[in-house]
KEMAR-150245 format. One record per residue (C-alpha): residue in three letters; x, y, z. Coordinates in steps of 0.1 Angstrom, whole numbers. Example, Ala and Ser with C-alpha at 12.3 -4.5 7.8 and 13.67 -1.06 7.14 Angstrom:
<recs>
rec resn->Ala	px->123	py->-45	pz->78 .
rec resn->Ser	px->137	py->-11	pz->71 .
</recs>
This chain:
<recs>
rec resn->Unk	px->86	py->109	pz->-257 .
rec resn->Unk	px->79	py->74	pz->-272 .
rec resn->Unk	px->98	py->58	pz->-297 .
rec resn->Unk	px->92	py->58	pz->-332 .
rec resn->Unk	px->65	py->37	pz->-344 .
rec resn->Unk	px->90	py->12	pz->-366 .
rec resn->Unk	px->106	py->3	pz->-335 .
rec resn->Unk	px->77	py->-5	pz->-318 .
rec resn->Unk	px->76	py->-40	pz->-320 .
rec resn->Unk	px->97	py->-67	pz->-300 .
rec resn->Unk	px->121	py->-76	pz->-327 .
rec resn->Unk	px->135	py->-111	pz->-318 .
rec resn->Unk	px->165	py->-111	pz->-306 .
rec resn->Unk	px->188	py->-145	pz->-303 .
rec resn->Unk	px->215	py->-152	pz->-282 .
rec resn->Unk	px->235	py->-186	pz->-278 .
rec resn->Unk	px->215	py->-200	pz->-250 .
rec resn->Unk	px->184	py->-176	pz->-245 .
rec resn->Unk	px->158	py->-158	pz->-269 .
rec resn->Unk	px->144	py->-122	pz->-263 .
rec resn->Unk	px->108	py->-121	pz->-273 .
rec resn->Unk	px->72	py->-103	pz->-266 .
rec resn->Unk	px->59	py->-125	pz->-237 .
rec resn->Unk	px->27	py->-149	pz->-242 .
rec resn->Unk	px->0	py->-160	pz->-227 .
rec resn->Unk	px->11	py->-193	pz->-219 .
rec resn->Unk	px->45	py->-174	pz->-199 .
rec resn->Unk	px->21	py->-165	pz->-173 .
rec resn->Unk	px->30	py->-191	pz->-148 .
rec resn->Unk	px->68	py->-191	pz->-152 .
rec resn->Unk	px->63	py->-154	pz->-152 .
rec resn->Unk	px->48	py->-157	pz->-114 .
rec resn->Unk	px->74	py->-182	pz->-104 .
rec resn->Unk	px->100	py->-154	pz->-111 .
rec resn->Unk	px->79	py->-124	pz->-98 .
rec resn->Unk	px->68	py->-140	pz->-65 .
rec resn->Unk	px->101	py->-152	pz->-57 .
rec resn->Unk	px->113	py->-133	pz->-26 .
rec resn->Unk	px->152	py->-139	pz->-39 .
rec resn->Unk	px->145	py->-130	pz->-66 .
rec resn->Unk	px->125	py->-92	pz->-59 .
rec resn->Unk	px->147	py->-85	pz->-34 .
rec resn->Unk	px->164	py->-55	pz->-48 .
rec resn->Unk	px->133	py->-47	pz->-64 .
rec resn->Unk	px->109	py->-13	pz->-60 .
rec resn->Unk	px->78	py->-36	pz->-54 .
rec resn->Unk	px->73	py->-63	pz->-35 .
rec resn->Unk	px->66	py->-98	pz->-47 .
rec resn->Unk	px->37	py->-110	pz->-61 .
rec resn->Unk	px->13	py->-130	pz->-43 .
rec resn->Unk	px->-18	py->-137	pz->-69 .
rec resn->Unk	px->-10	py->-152	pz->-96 .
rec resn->Unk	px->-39	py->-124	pz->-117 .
rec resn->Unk	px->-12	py->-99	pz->-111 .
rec resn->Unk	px->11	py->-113	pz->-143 .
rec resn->Unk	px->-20	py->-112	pz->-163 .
rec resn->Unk	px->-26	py->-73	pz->-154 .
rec resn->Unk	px->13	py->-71	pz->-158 .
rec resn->Unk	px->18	py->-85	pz->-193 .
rec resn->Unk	px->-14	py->-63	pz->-206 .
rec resn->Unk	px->-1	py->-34	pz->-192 .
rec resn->Unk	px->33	py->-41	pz->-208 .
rec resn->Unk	px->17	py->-49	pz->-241 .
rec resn->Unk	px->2	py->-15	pz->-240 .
rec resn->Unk	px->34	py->4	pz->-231 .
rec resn->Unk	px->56	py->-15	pz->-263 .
rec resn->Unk	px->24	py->-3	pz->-285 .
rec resn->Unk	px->24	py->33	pz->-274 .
rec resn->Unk	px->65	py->33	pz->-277 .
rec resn->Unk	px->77	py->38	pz->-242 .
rec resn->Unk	px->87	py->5	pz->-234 .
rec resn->Unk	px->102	py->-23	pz->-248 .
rec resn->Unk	px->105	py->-60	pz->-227 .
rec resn->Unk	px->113	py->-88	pz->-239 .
rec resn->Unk	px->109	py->-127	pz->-223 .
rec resn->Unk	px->141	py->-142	pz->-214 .
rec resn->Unk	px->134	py->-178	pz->-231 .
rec resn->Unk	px->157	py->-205	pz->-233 .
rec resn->Unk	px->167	py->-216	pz->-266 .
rec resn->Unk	px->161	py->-253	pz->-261 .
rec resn->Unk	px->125	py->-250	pz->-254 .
rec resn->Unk	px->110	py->-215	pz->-253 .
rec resn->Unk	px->107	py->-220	pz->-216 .
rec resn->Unk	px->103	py->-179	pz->-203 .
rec resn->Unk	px->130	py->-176	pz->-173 .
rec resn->Unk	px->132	py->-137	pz->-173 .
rec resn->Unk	px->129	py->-107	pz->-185 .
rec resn->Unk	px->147	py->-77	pz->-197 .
rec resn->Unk	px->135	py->-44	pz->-204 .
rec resn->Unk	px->149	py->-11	pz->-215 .
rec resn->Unk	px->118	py->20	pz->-204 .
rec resn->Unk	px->116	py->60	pz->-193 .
rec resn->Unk	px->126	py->54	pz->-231 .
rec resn->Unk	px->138	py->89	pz->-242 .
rec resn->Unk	px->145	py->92	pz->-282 .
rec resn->Unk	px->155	py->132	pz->-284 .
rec resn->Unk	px->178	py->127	pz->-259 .
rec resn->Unk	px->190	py->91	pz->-267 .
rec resn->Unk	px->187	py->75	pz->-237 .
rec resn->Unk	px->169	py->49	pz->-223 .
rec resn->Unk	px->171	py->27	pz->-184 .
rec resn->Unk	px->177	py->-9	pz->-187 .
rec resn->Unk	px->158	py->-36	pz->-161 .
rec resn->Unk	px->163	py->-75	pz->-159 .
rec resn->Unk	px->157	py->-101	pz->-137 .
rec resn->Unk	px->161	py->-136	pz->-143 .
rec resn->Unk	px->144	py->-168	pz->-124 .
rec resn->Unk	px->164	py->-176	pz->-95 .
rec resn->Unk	px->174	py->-211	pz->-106 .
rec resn->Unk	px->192	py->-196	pz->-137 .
rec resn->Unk	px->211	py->-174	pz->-118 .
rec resn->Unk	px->251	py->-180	pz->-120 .
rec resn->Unk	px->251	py->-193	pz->-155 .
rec resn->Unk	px->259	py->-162	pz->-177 .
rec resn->Unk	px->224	py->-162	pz->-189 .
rec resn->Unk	px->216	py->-127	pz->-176 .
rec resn->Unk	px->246	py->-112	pz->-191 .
rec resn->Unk	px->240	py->-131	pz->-223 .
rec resn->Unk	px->204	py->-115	pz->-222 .
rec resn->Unk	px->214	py->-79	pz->-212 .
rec resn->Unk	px->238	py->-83	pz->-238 .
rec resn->Unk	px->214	py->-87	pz->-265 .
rec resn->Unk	px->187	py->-56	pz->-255 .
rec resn->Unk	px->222	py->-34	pz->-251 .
rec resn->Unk	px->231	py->-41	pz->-288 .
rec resn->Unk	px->199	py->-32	pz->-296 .
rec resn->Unk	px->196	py->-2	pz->-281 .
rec resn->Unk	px->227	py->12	pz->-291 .
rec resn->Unk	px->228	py->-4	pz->-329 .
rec resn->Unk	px->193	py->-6	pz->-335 .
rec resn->Unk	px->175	py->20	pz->-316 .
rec resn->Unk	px->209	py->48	pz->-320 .
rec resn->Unk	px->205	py->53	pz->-282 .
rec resn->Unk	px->237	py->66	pz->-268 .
rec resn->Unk	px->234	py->60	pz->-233 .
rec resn->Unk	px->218	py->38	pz->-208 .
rec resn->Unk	px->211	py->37	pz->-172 .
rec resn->Unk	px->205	py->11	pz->-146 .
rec resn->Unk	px->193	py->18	pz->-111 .
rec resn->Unk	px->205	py->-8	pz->-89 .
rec resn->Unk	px->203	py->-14	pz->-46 .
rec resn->Unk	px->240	py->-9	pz->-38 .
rec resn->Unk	px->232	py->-43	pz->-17 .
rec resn->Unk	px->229	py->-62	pz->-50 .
rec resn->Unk	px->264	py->-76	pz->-59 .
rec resn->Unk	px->255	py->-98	pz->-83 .
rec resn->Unk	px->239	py->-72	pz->-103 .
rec resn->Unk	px->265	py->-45	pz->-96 .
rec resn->Unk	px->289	py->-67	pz->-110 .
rec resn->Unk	px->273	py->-75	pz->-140 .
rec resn->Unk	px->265	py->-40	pz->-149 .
rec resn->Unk	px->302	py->-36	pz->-141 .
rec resn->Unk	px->318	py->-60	pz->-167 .
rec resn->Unk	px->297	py->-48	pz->-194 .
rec resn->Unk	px->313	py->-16	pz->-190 .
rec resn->Unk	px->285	py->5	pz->-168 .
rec resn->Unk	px->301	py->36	pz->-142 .
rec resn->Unk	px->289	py->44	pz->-112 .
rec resn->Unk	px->276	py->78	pz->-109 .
rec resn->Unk	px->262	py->83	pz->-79 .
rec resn->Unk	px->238	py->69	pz->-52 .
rec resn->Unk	px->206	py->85	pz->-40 .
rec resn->Unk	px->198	py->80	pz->-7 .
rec resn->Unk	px->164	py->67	pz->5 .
rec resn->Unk	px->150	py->65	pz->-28 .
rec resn->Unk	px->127	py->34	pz->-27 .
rec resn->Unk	px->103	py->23	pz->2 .
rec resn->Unk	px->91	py->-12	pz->-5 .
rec resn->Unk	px->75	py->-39	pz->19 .
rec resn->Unk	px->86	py->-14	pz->50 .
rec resn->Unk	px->122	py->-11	pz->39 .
rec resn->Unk	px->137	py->19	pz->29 .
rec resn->Unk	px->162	py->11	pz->-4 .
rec resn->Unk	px->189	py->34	pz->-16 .
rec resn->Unk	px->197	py->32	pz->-53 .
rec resn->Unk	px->232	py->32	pz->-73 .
rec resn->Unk	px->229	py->50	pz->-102 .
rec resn->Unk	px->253	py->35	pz->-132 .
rec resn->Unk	px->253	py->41	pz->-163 .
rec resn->Unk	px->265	py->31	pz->-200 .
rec resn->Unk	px->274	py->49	pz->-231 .
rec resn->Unk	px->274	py->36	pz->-263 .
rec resn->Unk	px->308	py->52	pz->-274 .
rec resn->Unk	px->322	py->29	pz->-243 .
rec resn->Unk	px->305	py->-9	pz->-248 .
rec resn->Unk	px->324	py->-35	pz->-257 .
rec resn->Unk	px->294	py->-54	pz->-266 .
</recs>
């Protein structure tokens, strides 16, 4: 069920360091440095991308999904110059139920600077104070430590792992399934 139609715009959101906002056309190329960077899509349930056309298709289709209320990502930008570094997204949006999935991933030369967490930190204050969502869920490759640990020290639980879940580039993934509720973030 998509979300209401007030909160179906990309509200600004601003951090210390890094701005959440709706992406633009001129992110396109920082967009593919992030999304064809095999570090970086590691963990991911697609492979990188290899034609630069593919953010185009990408950002349309996302601009279609925050418009019909069953998605909202934002551009990770730096404050100092806009620059587009990431992006994080909360989607399989679910109002009557209050609960929403959260997905991030940052450029790979930002990584190790608090800029995810700073980011993450942001869309989670917005789902829970803005949005009234009560709980949110993160699907992570139990390979990813990095990620497992961030999701960790924002207060996420893990509750479970399914086996064999994702098949991507020949590769069978499992997933770790964690999870937040509001009545536990520190945020």
């Amino acid at each position: 069920m998509p979300l209401a139609p007030e909160h179906r715009v990309l509200t600004v959101l601003e951090g210390e360091r890094v701005r959440l906002r709706a992406h633009t056309d001129a992110d396109f190329p920082h967009v593919f440095e992030v999304f064809s960077d095999p570090e970086v899509m590691r963990y991911w349930s697609r492979p990188p991308m290899q034609d630069p056309a593919e953010v185009e298709k990408l950002i349309r289709a996302i601009r279609e999904h925050v418009v019909a209320g069953t998605l909202l990502q934002w551009a990770i930008a730096l404050r100092e110059d806009d620059r587009a570094i990431g992006h994080v997204s909360l989607f399989a949006l679910n109002p009557p139920h209050q609960r929403a999935e959260l997905g991030y991933a940052l450029g790979q030369r930002w990584w190790r600077q608090g800029l995810a967490r700073e980011a993450v930190t942001l869309a989670l204050r917005h789902a829970f104070e803005r949005l009234g969502l009560r709980r949110i869920e993160a699907d992570i490759d139990p390979r990813n430590d990095a990620s497992i640990g961030l999701m960790t020290r924002l207060g996420f639980r893990h509750e479970g792992t399914m086996r064999e879940r994702w098949f991507v580039a020949g590769e069978l993934q499992d997933s770790a399934l964690y999870a937040l509720l509001a009545r536990d973030w520190r945020g």
